[in-house]
C-alpha positions in Angstrom: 12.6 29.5 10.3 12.5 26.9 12.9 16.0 24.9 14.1 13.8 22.5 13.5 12.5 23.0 9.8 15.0 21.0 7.7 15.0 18.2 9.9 11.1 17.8 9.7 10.6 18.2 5.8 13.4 15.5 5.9 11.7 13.5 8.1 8.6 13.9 6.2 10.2 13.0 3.2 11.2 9.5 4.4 7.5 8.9 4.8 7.6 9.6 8.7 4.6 10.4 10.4 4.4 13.1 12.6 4.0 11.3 15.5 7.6 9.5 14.9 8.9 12.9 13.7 7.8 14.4 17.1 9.5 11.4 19.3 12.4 11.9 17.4 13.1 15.3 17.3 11.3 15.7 20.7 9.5 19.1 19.6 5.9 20.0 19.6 3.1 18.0 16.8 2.1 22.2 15.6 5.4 22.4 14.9 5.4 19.6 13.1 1.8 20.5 11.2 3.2 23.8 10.2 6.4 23.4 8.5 4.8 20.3 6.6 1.5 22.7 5.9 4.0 25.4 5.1 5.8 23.2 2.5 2.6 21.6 1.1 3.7 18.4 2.2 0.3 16.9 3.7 -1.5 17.5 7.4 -3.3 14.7 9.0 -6.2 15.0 7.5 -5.0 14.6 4.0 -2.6 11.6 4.2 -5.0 9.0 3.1 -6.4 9.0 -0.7 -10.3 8.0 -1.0 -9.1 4.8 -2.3 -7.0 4.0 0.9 -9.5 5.0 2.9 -11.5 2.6 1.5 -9.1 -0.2 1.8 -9.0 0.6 5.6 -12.7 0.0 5.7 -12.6 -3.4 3.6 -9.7 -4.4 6.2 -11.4 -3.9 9.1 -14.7 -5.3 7.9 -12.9 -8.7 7.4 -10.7 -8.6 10.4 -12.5 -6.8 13.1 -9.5 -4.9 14.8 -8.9 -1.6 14.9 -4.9 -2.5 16.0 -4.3 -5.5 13.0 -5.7 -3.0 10.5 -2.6 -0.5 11.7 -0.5 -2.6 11.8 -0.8 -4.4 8.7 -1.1 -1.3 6.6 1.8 0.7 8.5 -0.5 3.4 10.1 -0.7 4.5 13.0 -4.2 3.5 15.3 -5.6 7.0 15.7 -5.3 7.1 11.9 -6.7 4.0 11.0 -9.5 5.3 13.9 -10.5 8.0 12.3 -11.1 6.8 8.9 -12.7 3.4 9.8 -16.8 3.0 10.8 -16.7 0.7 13.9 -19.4 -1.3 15.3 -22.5 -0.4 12.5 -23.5 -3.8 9.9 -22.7 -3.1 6.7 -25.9 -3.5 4.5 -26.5 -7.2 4.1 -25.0 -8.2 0.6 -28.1 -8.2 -1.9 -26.6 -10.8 -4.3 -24.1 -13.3 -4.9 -21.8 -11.4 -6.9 -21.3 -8.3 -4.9 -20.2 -11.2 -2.1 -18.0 -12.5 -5.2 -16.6 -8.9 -5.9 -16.2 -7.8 -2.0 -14.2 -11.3 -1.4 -11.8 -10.9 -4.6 -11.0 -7.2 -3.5 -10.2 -8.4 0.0 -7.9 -11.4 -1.4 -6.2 -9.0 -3.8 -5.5 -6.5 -0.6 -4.0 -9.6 1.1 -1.9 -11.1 -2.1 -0.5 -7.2 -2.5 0.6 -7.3 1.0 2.0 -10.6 0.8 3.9 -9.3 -2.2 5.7 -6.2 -0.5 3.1 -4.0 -1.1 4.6 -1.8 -3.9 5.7 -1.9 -7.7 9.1 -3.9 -7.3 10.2 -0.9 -9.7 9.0 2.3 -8.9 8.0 1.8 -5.2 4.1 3.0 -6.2 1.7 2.1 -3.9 -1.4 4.5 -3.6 -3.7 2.5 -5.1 -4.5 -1.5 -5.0 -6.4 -1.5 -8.0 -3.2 0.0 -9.9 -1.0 -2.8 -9.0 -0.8 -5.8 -11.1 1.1 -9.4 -10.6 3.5 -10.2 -13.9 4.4 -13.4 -14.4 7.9 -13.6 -14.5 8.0 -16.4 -16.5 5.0 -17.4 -18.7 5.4 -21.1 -18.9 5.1 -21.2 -15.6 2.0 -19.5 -15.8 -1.1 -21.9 -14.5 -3.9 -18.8 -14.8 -4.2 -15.2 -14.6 -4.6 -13.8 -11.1 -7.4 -11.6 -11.6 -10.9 -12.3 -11.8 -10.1 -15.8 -10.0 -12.5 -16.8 -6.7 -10.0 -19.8 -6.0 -8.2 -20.7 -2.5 -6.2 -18.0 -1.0 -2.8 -20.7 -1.1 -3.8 -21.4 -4.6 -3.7 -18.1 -5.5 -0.8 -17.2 -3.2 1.3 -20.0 -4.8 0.7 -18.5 -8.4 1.4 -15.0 -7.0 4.7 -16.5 -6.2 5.7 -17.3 -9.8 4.9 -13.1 -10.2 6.1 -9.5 -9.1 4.0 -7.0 -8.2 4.1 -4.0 -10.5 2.0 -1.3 -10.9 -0.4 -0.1 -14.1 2.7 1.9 -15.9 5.9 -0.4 -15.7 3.7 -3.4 -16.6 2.4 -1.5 -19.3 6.3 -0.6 -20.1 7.3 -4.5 -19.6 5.1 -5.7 -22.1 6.0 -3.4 -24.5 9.6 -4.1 -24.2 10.4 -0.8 -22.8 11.9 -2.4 -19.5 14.1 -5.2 -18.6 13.1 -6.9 -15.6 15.8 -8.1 -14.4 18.1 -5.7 -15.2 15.7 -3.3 -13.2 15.1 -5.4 -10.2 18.7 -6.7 -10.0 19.3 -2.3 -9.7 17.0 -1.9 -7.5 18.4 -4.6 -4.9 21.9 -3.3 -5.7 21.4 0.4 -4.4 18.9 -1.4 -1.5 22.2 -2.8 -0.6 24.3 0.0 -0.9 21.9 2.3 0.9 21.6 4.9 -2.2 
């Protein structure tokens, strides 16, 4: 094996790319691809699920930058290149509703980000449509999050009153199975502590 080979499944592990793994370990990008390839852990070309591919495009549609697309979603621009159609019209919106739908799906991307990005408990973040707001407190509650077409404050203010949790710990939540704060409280106790 490589000198190199712990160091990169390390790296890799942290969620480094292999761009930033080559900079840092100042070795070659194949011999980057083949110890993650050799460990299963993901070449370029399969970093990005369907449904984040997707996102990409929905990003880019409403922003128009290539770079702000990168670097809002923490990829790198040849990345976000290669996934993204540039410069070709989407088809024209037939109705009002697909208009409606496309606009809540963009709002939700934003409120997610706004939000950290990730279950507040288990880190998940593959897939938007996974990730749900909970209320932490339901008397606070005005209205639900989803299925609203309000302003983007008004919704961002509500969002504030929430955490961002995906599909299974809001599931376990609700049915009592986790304390909140007892979980989030851990959670910014080893953050601290760097465990």
């Amino acid at each position: 094996m490589s000198i190199y080979f712990e160091k990169i499944i390390d790296l890799r592990n942290q969620g480094k790319t292999y761009k930033e793994i080559c900079s840092q370990l100042n070795c070659a990008m194949s011999t980057v691809s083949y110890h993650c390839k050799l460990n299963k852990m993901g070449g370029h070309s399969d970093r990005l699920s369907d449904q984040q591919k997707k996102e990409l495009q929905i990003l880019y549609d409403e922003i128009g930058s290539l770079k702000k697309v990168a670097k809002i979603k923490g990829h790198s621009f040849e990345t976000v290149k290669k996934y993204v159609i540039v410069g070709k019209k989407i088809k024209s919106i037939k109705t009002n509703s697909e208009s409606v739908i496309l606009w809540r799906k963009r709002t939700k991307l934003k409120l997610i980000d706004y939000k950290g990005g990730k279950c507040v408990l288990c880190d998940y973040n593959k897939c938007s449509s996974a990730l749900h707001f909970h209320h932490l407190d339901p008397n606070e509650k005005d209205f639900s999050i989803s299925g609203k077409s309000l302003s983007f404050e008004k919704l961002k203010n509500e969002v504030d009153k929430c955490i961002l949790v995906c599909s299974n710990c809001h599931s376990e939540i609700h049915e009592g199975i986790v304390n909140i704060n007892a979980r989030v409280d851990q959670r910014k106790e080893s953050y601290v502590l760097g465990t």
